[in-house]
N, C-alpha and C positions, 0 to 999 in steps of 0.2 A: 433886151430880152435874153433869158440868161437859155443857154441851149444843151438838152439833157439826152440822156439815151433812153428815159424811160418817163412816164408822166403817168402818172393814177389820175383822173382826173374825177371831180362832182361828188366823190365819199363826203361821211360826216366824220372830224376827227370828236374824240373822245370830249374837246372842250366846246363842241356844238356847232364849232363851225364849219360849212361847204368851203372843199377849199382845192385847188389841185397840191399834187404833192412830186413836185419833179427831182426826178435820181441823175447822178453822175457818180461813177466810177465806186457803185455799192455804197453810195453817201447818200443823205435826204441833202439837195443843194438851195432848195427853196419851196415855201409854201403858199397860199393863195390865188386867186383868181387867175386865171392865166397864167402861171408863173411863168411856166418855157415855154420853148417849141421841141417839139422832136417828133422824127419819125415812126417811133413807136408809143401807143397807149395804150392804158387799161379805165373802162370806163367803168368806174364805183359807181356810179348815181343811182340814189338808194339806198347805197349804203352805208357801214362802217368802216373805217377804216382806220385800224386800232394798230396799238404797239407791238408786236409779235409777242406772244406769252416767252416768260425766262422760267420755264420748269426748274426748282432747284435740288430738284431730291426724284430721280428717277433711276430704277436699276434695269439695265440691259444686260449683264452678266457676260462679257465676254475680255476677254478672251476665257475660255475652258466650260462654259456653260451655254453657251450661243444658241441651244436647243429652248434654252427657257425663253431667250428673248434674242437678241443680237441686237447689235448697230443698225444696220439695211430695215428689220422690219419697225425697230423701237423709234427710229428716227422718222420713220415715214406714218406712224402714228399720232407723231407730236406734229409734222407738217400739215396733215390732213385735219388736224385740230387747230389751227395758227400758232401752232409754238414755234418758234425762231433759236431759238436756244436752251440747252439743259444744262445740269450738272449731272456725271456719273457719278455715282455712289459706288464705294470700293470693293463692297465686302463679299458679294455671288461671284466675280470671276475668279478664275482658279488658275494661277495666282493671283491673290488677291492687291490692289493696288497699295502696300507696304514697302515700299520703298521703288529706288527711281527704273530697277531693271522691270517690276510691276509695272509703273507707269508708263515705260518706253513697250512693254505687251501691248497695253490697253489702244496708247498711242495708234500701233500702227493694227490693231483689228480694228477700228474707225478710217481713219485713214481711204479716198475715195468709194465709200462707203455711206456716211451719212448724208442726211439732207439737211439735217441744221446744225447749226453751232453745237461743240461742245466743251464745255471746261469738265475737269475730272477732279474728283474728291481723293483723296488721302487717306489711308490710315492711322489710327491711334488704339494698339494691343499693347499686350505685356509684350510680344515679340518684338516691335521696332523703335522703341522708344530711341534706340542708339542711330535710326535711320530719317528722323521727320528734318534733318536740314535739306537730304536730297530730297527729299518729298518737296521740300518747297524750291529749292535751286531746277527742281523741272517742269514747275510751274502749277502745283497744286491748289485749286479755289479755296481750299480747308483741308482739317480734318476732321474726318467722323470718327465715334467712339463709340460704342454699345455698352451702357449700364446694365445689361441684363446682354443673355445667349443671344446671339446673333441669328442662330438658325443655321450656321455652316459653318462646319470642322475649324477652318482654314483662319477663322476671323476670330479670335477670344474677346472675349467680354474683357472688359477695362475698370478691373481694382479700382477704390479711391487714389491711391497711393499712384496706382500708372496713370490714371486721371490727371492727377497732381502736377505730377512732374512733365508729361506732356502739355498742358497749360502751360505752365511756364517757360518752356524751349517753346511753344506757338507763340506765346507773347513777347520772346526774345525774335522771334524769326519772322513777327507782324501778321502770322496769319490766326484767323478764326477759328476754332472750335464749336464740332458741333454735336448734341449727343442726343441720343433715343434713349430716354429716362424712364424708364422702370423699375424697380426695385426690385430686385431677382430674388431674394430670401423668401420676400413676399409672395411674388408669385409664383414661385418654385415651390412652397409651401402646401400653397392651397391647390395648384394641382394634384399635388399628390397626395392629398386627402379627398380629393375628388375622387381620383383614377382609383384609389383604396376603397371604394365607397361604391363604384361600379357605375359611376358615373360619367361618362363622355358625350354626352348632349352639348349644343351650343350654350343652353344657359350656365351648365357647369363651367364651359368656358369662358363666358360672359363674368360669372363668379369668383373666376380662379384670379382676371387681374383687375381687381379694382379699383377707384377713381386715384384712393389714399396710394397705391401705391407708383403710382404715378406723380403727382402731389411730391411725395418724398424726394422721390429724384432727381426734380426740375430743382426745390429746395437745396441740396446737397449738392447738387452742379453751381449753381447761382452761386454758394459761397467758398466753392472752391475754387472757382473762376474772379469771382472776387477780391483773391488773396494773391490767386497769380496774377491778376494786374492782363488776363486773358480776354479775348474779344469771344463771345461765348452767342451761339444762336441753341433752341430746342426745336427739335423738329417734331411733325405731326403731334403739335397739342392736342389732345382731344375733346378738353373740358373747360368753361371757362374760368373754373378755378384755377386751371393753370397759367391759363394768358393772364389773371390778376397778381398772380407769383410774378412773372414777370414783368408787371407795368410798372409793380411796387420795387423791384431793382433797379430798374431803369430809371424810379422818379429818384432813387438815392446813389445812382449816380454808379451801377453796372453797368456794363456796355455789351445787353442781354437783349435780341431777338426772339422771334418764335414764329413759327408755319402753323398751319393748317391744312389739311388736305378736301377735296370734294365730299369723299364718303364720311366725311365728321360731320359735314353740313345739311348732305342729303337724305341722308338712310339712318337709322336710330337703332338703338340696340335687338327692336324686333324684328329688323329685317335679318339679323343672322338667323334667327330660326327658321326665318319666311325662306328667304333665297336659298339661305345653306352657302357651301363651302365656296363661294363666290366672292360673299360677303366678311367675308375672316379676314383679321389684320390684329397689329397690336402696334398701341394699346389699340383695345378694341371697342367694336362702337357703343356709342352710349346711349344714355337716357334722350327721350324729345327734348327736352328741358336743357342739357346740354349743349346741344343743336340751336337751339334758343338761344343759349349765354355766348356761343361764337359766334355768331349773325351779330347780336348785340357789338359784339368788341371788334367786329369786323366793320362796324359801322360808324363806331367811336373813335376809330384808328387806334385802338393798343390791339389790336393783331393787324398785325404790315400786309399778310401777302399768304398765300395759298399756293402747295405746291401739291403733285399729282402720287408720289412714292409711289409709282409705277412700280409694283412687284411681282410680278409675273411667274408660273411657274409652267412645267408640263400640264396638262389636264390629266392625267395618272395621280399626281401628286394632289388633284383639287378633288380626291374624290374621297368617298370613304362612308363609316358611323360614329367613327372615332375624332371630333373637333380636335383635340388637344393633337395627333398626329396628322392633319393635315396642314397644307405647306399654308402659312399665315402673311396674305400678300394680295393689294388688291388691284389688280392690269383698268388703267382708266387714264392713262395721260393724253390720249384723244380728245375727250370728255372735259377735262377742266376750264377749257375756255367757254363752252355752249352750257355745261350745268351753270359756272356761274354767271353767263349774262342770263339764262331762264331765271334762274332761283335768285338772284343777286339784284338782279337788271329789272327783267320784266316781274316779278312776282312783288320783289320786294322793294324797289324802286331807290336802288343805294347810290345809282347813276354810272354813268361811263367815267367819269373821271376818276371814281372811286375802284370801278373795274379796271383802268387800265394801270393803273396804280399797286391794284393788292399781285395783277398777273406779271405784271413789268416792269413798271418803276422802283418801287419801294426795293424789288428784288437786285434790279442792277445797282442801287444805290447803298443796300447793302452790302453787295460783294464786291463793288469796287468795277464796275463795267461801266465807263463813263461815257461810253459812243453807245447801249445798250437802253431798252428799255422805254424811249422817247418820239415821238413822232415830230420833230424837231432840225433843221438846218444843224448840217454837221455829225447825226447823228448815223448809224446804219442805218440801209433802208430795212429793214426788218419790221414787214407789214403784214399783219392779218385782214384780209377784209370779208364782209362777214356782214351777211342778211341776217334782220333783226328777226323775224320771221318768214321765216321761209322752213314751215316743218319737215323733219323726217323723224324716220322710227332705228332704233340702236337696234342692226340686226348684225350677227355676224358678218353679211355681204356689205355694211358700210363701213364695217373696221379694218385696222389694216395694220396691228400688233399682230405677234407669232400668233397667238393660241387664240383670238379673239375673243377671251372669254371674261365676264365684267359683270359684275354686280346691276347693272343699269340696264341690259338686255332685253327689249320688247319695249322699252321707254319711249315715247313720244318727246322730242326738243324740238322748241322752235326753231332759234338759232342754227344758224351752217355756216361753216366755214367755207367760202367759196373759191379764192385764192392765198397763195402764204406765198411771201418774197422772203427771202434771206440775200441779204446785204445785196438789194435789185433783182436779184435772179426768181423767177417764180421754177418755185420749187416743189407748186401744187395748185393744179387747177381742175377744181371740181371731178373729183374722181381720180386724176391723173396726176402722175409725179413727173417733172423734171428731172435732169444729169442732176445725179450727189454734190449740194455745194456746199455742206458743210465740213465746218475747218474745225478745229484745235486750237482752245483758248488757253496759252497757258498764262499762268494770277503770274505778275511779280510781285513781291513783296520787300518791302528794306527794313531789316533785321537790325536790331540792335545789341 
């Protein structure tokens, strides 16, 4: 009898089996009936008890912008939701993560601070194209790039040309690239024949970036990524013309990903007018029909995995009459594990192994997290567990992000999150947060 510090015992895992799940020293060390003994348990019976979510696109903005979100509250968001692990996105702190003295900021505003894992994303501007070897020698997950304005000063949108040539030094230095595809011409275009037009409603919005220009730029990244011989992911697809861009690379032999977020899934292009400034993001959201075509490919497996782009701003900046001037960003990485077992799970019946796969697996298997992602012997314990039904209502007093303000508010979900372990330690039980245990994931990569 193998003897552990920690036992979950009577959960369902994801592949249907009752099982217990016994911990040593922040490891999964054995699964099944019995497996240990120890002095301490958690009893699942009832429940789920799934892979911790790996958020891979979430912005907490700090160091220099910590008012919009920080580490302390954005981490204790994703616990309270069963996320185990994120990636920070570079581009809201101020410095932005561009090179390795960025990275050593970012570093240590986390730093006894979080409750989950975090790896950190990279930069890709015209400004540091001479700086992406420190970027990865400090242990960058990627780099992000922006085809279109970032939305802050500090972060330039990325020419084909810097596009290019950062592929290639990613594809020398083994790490992946990743980018927010929009075609800027395009939608730079049409807003200003909007805003000329006296126009700033959300459908003007709605109007100014559409499907095609989206389309374009997933196209144009694909075969520039192509040429560099680059490991290449697209974030927040929105359409599923885009995810077929991408299957059709991948069936001729790119080595092309793609995300999806909740609010692509859940809300359709009328709820921006319905909710308002809640609901704004780009690209932004679409048609039902849409929403349809990602469910579909989410079910098909050519879209892997769903992250939360937790974007969060001041509530000053979320208000206004003017769409085109308010901050375009949607706060929900709480929410990604419960919308998709409701809308995924129970509505749509894609199953648990499909869930624990598009939240966890599929994500650590793409980034290269190989203790990550798995409810498995040897693996972290990094556990959600998680009543399949057990309603509450999304009110401000159950969130637990800066500004608590979300698209989804007044929403009935069955699903709850009722414990989250990160590597054994519970780090959240039912309302309550544990000591900060999470750490600093830095990627290595071997360069050629």
């Amino acid at each position: 009898m193998i003897t552990a510090d920690l036992v979950v015992r009577g959960g369902m895992l994801a592949d249907g089996q009752c099982a217990d799940v016994a911990i040593a020293d922040g490891r999964i060390v054995a699964i099944g009936p019995g497996a240990a003994t120890t002095p301490r348990d958690i009893d699942a019976t009832g429940k789920l008890v799934l892979p911790g979510a790996i958020d891979a696109h979430v912005h907490f903005n700090e160091p220099g912008r910590g008012h919009w979100e920080g580490f302390a509250s954005g981490t204790r968001a994703l616990a309270a939701g069963g996320a185990t692990c994120a990636f920070e996105m570079p581009l809201n702190a101020n410095p932005p993560t561009l090179d390795a003295a960025g990275f050593a900021a970012k570093a240590a505003a986390l730093a006894g601070v979080a409750h989950v894992d975090l790896a950190l994303w990279g930069g890709l501007t015209p400004d540091n194209l001479d700086r992406l070897d420190e970027l990865a020698e400090a242990g960058v997950i990627g780099l992000k790039a922006f085809m279109s304005r970032s939305g802050t000063p500090e972060f330039a949108a990325a020419d084909d040309a810097t596009l290019y040539l950062g592929m290639r030094r990613a594809a020398q230095l083994g790490l992946l690239v990743a980018v927010h595809a929009e075609n800027d011409s395009i939608t730079a275009a049409l807003a200003q024949r909007a805003r000329e037009a006296g126009r700033h409603d959300a459908r003007a919005y709605l109007e100014s970036r559409p499907v095609v220009a989206e389309l374009e730029a997933i196209g144009r990244a694909i075969q520039l990524a192509a040429d560099a011989g680059c490991r290449l992911h697209i974030v927040h697809v929105s359409t599923g013309q885009g995810v077929a861009l991408v299957s059709a690379a991948r069936a001729a032999g790119v080595d092309v990903s793609c995300e999806t977020c909740p609010h692509y899934l859940v809300l359709d292009e009328d709820a921006l007018e319905r909710i308002g400034a809640a609901a704004k993001c780009a690209p932004p959201l679409r048609p039902a029909a849409e929403c349809a075509a990602l469910w579909a490919a989410l079910a098909d497996g050519s879209l892997p995995m769903v992250a939360s782009d937790h974007s969060p701003a001041p509530p000053d900046m979320k208000q206004g009459d003017d769409m085109f001037a308010i901050w375009g960003g949607i706060a929900g990485c709480q929410l990604t594990l419960p919308l998709l077992l409701e809308a995924g799970v129970l509505v749509r019946g894609l199953g648990l192994p499909w869930l624990a796969s598009a939240t966890a697996g599929a994500v650590a298997q793409r980034f290269g997290l190989p203790t990550k992602g798995r409810v498995a012997p040897g693996c972290d314990a990094d556990l959600a567990i998680v009543a399949l039904d057990d309603p509450w209502d999304v009110t401000p007093d159950q969130l637990h992000d800066r500004h608590r303000l979300n698209p989804y508010l007044g929403w009935r979900v069955r699903p709850r999150v009722h414990q989250t372990l990160v590597r054994g330690q519970l780090v959240y039980d039912r309302g309550r947060f544990g000591a900060p245990a999470g750490r600093l994931l830095r990627h290595r990569t071997t360069s050629r």
